[in-house]
N, CA and C atoms of all chains as a GROMACS GRO file, in nm:
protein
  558
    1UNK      N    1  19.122  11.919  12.296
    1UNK     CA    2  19.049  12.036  12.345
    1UNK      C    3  19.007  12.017  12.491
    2UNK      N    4  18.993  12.136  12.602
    2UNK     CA    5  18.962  12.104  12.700
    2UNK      C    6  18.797  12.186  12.697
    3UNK      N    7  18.729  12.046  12.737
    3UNK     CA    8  18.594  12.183  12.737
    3UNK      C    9  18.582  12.222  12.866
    4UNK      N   10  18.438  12.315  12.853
    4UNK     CA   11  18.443  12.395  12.964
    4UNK      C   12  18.264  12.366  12.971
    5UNK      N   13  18.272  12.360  13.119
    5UNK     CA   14  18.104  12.304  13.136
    5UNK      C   15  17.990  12.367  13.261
    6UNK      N   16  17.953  12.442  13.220
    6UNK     CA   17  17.883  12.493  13.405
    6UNK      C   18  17.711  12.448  13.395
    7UNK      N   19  17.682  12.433  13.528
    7UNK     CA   20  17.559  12.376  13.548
    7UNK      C   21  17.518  12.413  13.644
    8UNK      N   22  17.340  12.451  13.702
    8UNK     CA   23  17.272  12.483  13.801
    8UNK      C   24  17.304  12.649  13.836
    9UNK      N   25  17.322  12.731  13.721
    9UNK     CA   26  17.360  12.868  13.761
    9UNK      C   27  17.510  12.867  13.740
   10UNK      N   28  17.592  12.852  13.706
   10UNK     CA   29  17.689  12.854  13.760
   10UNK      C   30  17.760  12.794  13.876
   11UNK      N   31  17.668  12.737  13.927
   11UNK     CA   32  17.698  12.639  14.070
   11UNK      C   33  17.825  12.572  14.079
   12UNK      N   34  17.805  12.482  13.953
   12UNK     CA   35  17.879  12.375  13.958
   12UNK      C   36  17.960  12.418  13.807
   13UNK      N   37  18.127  12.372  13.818
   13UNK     CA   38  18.186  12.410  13.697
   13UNK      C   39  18.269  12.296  13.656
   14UNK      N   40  18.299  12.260  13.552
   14UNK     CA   41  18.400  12.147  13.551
   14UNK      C   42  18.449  12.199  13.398
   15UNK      N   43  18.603  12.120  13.371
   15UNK     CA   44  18.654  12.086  13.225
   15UNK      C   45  18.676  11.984  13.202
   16UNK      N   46  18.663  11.930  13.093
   16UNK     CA   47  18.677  11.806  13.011
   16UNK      C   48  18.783  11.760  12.945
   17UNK      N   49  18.860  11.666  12.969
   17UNK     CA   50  18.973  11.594  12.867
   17UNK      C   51  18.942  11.462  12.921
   18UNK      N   52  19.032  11.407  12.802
   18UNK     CA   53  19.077  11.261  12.761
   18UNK      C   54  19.207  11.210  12.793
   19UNK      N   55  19.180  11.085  12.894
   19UNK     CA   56  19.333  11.037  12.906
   19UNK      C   57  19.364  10.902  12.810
   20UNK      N   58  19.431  10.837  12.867
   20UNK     CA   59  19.444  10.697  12.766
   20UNK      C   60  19.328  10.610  12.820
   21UNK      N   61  19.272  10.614  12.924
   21UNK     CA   62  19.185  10.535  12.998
   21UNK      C   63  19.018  10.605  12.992
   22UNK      N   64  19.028  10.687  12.940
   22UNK     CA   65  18.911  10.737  12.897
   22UNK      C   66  18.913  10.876  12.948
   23UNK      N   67  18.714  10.939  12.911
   23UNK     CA   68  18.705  11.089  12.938
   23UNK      C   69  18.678  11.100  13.114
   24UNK      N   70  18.729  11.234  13.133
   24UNK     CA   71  18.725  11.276  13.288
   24UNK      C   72  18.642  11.403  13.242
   25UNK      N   73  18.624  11.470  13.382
   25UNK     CA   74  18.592  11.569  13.399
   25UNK      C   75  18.648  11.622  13.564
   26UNK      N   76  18.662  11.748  13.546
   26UNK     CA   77  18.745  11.814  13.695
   26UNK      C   78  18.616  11.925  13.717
   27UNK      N   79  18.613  11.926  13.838
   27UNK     CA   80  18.454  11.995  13.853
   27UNK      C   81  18.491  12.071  14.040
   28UNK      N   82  18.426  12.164  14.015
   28UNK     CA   83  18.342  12.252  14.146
   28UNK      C   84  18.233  12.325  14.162
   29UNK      N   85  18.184  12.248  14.336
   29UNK     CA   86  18.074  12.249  14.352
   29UNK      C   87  18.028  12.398  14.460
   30UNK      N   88  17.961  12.479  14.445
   30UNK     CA   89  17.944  12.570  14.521
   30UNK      C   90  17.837  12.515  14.624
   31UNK      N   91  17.856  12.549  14.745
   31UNK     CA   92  17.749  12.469  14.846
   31UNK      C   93  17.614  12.497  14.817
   32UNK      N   94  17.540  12.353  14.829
   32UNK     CA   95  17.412  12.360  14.747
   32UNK      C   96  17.348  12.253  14.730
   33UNK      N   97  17.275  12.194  14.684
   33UNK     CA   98  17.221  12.040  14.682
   33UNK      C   99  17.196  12.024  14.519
   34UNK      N  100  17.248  11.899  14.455
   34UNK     CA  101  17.210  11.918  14.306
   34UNK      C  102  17.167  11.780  14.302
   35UNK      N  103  17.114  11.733  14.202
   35UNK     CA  104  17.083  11.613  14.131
   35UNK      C  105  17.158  11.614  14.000
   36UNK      N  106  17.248  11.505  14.021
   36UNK     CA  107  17.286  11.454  13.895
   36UNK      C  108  17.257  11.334  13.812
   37UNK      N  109  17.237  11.351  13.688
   37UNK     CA  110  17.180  11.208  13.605
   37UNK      C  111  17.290  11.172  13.549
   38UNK      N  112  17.349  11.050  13.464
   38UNK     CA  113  17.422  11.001  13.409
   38UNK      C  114  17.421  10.928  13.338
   39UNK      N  115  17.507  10.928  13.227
   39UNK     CA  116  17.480  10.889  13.084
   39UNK      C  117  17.596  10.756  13.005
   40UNK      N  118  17.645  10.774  13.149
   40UNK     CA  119  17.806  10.641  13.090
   40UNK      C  120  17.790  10.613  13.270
   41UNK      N  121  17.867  10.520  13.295
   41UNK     CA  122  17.900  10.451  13.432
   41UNK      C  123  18.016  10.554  13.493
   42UNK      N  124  18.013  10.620  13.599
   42UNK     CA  125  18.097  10.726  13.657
   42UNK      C  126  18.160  10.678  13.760
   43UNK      N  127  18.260  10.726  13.792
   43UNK     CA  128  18.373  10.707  13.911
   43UNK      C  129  18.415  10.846  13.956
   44UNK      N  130  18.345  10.921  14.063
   44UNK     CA  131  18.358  11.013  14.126
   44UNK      C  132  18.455  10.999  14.232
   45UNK      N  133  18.585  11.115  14.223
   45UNK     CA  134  18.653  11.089  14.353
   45UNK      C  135  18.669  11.280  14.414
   46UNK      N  136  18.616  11.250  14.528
   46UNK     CA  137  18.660  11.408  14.592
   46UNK      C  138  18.776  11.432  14.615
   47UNK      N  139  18.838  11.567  14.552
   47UNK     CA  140  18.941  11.584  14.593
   47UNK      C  141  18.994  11.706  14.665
   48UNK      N  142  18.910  11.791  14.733
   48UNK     CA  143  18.898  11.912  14.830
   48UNK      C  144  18.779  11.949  14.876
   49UNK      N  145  18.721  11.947  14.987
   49UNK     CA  146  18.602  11.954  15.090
   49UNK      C  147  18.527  11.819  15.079
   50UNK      N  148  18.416  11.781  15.108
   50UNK     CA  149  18.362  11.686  15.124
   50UNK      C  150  18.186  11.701  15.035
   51UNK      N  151  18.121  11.612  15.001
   51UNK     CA  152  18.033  11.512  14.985
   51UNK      C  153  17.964  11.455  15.024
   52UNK      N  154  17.813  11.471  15.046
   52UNK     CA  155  17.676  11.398  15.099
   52UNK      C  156  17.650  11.353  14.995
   53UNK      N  157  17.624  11.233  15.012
   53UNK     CA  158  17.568  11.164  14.860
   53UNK      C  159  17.433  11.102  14.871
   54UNK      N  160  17.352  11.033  14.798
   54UNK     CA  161  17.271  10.957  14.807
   54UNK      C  162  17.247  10.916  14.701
   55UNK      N  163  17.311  10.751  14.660
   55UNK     CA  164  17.324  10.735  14.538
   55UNK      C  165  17.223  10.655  14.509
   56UNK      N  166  17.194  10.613  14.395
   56UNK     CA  167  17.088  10.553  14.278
   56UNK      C  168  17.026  10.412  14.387
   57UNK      N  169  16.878  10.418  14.404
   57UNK     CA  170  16.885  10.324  14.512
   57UNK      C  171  16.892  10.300  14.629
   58UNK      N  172  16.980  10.385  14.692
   58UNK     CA  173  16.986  10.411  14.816
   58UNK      C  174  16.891  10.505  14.885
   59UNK      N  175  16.858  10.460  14.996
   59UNK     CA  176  16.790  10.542  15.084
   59UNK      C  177  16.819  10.623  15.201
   60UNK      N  178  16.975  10.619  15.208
   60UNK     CA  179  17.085  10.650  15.312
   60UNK      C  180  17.159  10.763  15.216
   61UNK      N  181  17.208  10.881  15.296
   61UNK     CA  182  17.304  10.934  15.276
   61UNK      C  183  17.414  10.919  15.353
   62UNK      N  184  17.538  10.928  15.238
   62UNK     CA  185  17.739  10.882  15.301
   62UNK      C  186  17.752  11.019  15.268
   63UNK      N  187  17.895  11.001  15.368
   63UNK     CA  188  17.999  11.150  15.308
   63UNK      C  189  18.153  11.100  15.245
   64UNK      N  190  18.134  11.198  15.162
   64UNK     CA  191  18.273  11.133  15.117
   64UNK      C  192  18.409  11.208  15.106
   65UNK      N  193  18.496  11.245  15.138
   65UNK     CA  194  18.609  11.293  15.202
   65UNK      C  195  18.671  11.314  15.115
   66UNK      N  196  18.781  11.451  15.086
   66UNK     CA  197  18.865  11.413  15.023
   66UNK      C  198  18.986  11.314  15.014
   67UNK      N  199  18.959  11.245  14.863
   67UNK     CA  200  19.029  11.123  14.840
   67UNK      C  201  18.942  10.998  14.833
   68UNK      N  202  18.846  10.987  14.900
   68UNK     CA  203  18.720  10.884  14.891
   68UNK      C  204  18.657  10.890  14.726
   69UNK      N  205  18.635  10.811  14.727
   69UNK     CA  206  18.550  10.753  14.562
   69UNK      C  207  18.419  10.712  14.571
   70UNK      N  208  18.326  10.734  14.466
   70UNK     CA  209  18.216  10.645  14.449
   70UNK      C  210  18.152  10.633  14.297
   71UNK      N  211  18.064  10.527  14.295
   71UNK     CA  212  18.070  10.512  14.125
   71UNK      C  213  17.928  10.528  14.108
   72UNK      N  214  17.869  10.533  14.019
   72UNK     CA  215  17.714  10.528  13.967
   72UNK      C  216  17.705  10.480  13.838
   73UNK      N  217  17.625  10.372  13.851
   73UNK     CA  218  17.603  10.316  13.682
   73UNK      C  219  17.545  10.448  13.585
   74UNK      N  220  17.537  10.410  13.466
   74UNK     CA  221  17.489  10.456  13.345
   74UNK      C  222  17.407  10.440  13.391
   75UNK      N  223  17.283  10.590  13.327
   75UNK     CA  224  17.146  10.633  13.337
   75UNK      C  225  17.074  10.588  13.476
   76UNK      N  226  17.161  10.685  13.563
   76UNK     CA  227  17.086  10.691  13.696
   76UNK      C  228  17.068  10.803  13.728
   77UNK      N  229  17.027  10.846  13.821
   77UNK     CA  230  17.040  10.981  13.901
   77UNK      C  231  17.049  10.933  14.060
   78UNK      N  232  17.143  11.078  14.101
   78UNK     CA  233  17.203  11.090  14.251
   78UNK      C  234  17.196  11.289  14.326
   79UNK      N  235  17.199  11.218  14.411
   79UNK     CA  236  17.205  11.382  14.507
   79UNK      C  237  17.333  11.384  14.553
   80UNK      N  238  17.341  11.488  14.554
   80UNK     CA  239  17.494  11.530  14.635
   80UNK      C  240  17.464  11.697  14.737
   81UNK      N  241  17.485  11.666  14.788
   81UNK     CA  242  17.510  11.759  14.926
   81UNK      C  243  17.618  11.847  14.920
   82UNK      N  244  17.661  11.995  14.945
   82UNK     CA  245  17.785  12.018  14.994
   82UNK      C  246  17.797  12.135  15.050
   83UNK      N  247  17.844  12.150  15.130
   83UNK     CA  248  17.894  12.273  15.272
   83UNK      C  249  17.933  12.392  15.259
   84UNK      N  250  18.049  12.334  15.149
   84UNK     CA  251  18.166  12.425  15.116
   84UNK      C  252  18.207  12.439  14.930
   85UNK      N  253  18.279  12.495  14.904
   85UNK     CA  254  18.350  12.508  14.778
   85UNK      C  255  18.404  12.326  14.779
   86UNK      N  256  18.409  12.251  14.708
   86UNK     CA  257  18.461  12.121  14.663
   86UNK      C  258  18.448  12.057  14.535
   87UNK      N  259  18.601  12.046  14.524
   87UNK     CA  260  18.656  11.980  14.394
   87UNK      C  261  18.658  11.822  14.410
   88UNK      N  262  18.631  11.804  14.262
   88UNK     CA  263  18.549  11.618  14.247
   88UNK      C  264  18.715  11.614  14.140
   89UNK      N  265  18.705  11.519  14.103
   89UNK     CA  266  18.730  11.427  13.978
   89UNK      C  267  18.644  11.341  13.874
   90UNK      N  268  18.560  11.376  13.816
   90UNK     CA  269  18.512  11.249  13.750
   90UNK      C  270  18.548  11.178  13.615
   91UNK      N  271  18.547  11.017  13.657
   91UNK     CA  272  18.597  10.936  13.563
   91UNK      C  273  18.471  10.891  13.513
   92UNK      N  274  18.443  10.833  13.352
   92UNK     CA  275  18.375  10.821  13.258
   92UNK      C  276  18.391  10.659  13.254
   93UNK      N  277  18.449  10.600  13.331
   93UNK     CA  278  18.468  10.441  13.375
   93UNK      C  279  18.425  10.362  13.469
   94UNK      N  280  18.247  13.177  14.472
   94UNK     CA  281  18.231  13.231  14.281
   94UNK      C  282  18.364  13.107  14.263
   95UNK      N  283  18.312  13.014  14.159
   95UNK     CA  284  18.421  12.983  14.075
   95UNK      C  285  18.502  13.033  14.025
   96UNK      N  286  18.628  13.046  13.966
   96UNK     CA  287  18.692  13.156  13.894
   96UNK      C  288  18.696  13.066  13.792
   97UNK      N  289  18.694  13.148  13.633
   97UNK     CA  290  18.734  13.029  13.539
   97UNK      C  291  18.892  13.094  13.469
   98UNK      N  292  18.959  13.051  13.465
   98UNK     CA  293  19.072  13.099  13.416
   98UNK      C  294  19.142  13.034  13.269
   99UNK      N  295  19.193  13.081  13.191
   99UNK     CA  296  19.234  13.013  13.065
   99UNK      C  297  19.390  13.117  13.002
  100UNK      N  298  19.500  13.027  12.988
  100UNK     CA  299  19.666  13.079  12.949
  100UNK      C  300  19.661  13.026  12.850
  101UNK      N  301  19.779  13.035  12.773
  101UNK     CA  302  19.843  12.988  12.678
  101UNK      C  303  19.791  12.974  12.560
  102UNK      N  304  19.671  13.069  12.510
  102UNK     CA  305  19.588  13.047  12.413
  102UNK      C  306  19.518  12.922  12.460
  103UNK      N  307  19.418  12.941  12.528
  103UNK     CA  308  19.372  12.845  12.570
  103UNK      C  309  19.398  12.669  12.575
  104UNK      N  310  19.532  12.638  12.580
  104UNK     CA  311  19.601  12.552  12.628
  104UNK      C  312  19.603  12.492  12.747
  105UNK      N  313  19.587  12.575  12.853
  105UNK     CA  314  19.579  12.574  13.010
  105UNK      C  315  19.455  12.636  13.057
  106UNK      N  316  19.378  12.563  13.106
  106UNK     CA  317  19.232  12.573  13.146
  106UNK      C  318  19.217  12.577  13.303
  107UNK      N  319  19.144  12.684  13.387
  107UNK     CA  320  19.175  12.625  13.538
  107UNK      C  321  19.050  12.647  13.591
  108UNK      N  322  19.000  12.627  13.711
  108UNK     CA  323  18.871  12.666  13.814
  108UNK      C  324  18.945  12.689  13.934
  109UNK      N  325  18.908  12.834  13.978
  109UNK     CA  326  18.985  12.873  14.110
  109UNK      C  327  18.851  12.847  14.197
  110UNK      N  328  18.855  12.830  14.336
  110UNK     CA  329  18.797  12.785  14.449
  110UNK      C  330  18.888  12.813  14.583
  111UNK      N  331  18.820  12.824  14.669
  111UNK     CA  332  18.865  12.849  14.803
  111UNK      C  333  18.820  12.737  14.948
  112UNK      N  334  18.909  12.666  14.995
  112UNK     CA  335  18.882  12.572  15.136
  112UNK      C  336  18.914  12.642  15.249
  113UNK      N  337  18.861  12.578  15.357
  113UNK     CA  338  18.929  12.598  15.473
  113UNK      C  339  19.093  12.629  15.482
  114UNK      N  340  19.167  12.534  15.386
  114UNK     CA  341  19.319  12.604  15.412
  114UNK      C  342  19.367  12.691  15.315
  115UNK      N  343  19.260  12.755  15.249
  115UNK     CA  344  19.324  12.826  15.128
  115UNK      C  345  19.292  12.846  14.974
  116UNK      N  346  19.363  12.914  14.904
  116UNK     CA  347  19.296  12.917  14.767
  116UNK      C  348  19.336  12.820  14.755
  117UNK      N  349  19.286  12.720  14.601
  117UNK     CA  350  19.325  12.620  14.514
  117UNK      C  351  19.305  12.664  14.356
  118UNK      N  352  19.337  12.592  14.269
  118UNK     CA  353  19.277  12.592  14.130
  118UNK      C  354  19.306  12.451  14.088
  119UNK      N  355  19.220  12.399  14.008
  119UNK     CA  356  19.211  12.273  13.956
  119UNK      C  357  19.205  12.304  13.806
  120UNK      N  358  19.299  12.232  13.704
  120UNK     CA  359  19.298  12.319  13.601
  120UNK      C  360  19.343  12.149  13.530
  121UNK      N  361  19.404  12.191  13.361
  121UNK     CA  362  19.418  12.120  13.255
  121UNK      C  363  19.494  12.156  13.145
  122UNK      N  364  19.569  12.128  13.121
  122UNK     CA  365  19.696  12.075  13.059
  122UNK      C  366  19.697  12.071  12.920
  123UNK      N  367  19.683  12.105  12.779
  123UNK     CA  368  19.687  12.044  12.667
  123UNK      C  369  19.841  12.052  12.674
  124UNK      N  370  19.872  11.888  12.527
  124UNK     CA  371  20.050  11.850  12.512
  124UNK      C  372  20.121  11.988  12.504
  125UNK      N  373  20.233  12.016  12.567
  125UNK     CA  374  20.299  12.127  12.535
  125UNK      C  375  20.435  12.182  12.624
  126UNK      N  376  20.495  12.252  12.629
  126UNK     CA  377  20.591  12.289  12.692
  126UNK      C  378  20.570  12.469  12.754
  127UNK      N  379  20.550  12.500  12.865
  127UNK     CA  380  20.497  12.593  12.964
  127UNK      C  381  20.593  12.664  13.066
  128UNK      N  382  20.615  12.777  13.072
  128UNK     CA  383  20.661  12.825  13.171
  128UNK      C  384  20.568  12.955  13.319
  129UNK      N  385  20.559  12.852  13.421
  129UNK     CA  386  20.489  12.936  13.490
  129UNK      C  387  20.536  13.004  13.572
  130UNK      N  388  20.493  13.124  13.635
  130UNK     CA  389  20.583  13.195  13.749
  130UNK      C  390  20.431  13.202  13.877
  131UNK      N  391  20.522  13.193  13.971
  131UNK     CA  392  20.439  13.207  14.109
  131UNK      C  393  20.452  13.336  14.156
  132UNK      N  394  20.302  13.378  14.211
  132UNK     CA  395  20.337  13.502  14.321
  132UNK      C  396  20.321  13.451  14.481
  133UNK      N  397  20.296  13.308  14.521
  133UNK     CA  398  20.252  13.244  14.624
  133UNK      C  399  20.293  13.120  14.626
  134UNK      N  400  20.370  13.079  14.730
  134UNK     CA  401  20.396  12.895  14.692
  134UNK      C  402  20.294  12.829  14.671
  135UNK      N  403  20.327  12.732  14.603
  135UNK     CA  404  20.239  12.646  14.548
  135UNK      C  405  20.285  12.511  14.509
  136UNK      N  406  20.192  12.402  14.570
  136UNK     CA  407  20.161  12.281  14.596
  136UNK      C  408  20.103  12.206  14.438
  137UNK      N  409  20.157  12.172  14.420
  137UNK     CA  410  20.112  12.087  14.243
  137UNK      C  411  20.125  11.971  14.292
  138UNK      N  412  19.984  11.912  14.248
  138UNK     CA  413  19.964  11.786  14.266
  138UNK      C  414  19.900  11.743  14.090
  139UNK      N  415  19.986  11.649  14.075
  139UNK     CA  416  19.933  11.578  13.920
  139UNK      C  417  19.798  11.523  13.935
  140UNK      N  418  19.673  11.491  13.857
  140UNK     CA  419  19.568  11.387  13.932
  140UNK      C  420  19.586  11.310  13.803
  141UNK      N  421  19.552  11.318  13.688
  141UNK     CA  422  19.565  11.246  13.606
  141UNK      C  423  19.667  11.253  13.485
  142UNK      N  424  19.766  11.194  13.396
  142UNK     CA  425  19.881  11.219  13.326
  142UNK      C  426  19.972  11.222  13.371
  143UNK      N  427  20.115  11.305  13.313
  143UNK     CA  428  20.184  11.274  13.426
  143UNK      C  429  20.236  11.436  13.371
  144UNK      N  430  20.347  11.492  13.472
  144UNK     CA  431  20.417  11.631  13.382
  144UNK      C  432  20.557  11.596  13.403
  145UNK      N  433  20.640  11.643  13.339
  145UNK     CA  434  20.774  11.640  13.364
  145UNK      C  435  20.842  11.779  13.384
  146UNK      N  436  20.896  11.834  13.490
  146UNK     CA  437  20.896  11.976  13.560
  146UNK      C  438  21.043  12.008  13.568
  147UNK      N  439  21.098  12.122  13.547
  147UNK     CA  440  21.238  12.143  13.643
  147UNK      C  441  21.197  12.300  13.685
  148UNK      N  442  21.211  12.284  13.805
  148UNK     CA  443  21.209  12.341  13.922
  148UNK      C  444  21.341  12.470  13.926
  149UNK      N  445  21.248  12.579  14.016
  149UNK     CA  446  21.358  12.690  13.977
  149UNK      C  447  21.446  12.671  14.006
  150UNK      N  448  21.568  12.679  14.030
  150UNK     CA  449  21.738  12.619  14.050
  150UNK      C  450  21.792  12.489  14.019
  151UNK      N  451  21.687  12.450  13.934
  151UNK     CA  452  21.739  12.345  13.901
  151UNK      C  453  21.759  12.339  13.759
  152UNK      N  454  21.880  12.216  13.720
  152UNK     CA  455  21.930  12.178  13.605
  152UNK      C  456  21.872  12.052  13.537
  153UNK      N  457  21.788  12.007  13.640
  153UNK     CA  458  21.754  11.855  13.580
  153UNK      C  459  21.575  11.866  13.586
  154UNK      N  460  21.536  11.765  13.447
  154UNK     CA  461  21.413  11.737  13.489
  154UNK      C  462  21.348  11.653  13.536
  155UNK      N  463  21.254  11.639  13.582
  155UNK     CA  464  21.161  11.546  13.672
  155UNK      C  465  21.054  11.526  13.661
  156UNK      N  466  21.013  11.380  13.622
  156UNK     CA  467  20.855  11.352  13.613
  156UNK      C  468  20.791  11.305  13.698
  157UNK      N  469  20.638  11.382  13.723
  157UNK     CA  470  20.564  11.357  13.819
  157UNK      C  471  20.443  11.278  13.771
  158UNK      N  472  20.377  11.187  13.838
  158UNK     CA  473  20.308  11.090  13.797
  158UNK      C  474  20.145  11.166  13.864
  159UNK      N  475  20.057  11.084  13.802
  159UNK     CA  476  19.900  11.108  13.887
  159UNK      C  477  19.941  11.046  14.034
  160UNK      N  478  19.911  11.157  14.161
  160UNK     CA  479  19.893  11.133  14.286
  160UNK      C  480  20.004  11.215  14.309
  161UNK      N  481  20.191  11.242  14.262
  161UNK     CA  482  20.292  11.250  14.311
  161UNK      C  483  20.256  11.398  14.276
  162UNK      N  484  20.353  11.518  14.400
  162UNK     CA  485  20.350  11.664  14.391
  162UNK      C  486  20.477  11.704  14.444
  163UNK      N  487  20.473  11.839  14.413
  163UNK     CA  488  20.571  11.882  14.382
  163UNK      C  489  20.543  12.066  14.438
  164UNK      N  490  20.656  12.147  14.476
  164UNK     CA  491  20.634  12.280  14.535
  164UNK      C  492  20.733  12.366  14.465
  165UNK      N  493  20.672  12.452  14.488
  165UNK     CA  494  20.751  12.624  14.435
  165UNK      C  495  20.703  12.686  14.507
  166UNK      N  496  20.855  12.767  14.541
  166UNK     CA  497  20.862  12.888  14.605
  166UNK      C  498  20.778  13.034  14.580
  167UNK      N  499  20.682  13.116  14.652
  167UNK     CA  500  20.663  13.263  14.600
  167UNK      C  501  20.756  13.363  14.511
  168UNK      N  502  20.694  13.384  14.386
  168UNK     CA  503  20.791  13.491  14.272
  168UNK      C  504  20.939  13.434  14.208
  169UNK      N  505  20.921  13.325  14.171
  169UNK     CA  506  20.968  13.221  14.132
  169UNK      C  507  20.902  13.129  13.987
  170UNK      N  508  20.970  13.109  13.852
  170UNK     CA  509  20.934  13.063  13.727
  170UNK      C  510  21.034  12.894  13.741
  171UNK      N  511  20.926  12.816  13.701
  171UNK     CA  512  20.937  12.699  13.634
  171UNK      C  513  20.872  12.659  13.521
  172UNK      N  514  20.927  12.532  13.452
  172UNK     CA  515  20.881  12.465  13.309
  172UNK      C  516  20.805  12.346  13.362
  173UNK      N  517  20.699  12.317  13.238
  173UNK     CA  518  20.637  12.181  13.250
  173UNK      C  519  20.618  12.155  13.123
  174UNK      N  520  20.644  11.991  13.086
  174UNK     CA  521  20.599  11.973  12.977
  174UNK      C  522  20.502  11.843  12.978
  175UNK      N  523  20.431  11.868  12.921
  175UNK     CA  524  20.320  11.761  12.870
  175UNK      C  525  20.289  11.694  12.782
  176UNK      N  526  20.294  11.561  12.776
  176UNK     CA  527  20.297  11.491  12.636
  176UNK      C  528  20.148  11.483  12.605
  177UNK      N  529  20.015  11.442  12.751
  177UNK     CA  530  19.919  11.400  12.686
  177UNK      C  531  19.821  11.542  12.773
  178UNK      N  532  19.696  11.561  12.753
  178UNK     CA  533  19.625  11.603  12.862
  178UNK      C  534  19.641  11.569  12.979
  179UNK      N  535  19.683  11.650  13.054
  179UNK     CA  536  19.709  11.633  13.221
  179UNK      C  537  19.654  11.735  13.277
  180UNK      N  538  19.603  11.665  13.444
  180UNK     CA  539  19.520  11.718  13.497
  180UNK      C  540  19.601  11.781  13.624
  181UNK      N  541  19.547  11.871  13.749
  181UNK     CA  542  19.627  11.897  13.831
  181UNK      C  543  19.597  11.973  13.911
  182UNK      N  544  19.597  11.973  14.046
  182UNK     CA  545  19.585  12.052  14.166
  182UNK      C  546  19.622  12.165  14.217
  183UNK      N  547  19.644  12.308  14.185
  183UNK     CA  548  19.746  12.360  14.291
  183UNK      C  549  19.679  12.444  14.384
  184UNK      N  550  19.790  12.393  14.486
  184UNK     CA  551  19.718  12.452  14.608
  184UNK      C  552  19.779  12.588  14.663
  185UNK      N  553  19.764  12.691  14.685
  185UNK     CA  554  19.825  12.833  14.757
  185UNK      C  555  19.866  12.828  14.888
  186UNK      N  556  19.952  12.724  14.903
  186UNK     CA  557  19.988  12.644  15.047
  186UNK      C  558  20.109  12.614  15.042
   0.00000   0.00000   0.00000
């Protein structure tokens, strides 16, 4: 099954499947600032517009490009920044 | 506005979005065998799984891996088949 997932209004949209390597999610972000929490260890990779981040801990915000990656342990929370319309990838690994 | 889009009896799942160079949709795959037609070329990029495609004028098929892409012409039908959940890019470019 592919699910279907929206968050913050409609802001943000993603679907859900399973590969052999575990669950993903494919997601877009409407420009906006969100906080995300997390519940498994994540591997975020952008893959159209870009990414302000400020991850778990940090006191700095990065940008992250399409094609750039970043990960966040289980049960953290992070900010993300964004400009434009941008598509993520996220891995559940 | 996100677009959410869903074919094939909900088999094929997508999120339309717009960048600087154009529309996109980022969409999802359940196992199956598909025939799509274009009204706009389009840029398919695999991200996760893999598809195996033949291309309009063509006789042979071809598998594309996560990262590797592939194009079609405007008003133009091709096949894809999918063994597992696969994920995928296309761009209106």
């Amino acid at each position: 099954m592919i699910s279907e997932n929206s968050y913050f209004n409609n802001n943000v949209k993603s679907l859900g499947y399973t590969t052999a390597e575990g669950k993903s999610t494919l997601g877009v972000m409407e420009p906006g600032e969100y906080e995300f929490s997390t519940s498994l260890h994540e591997t975020m990779t952008v893959i159209e517009g870009e990414m302000t981040v400020k991850l778990p801990n940090s006191n700095e915000w990065a940008t992250y490009k399409a094609g750039e990656a970043y990960e966040i342990d289980a049960n953290k929370s992070f900010l993300v920044k964004v400009g434009t319309q941008t598509s993520y990838l996220c891995q559940y690994q």
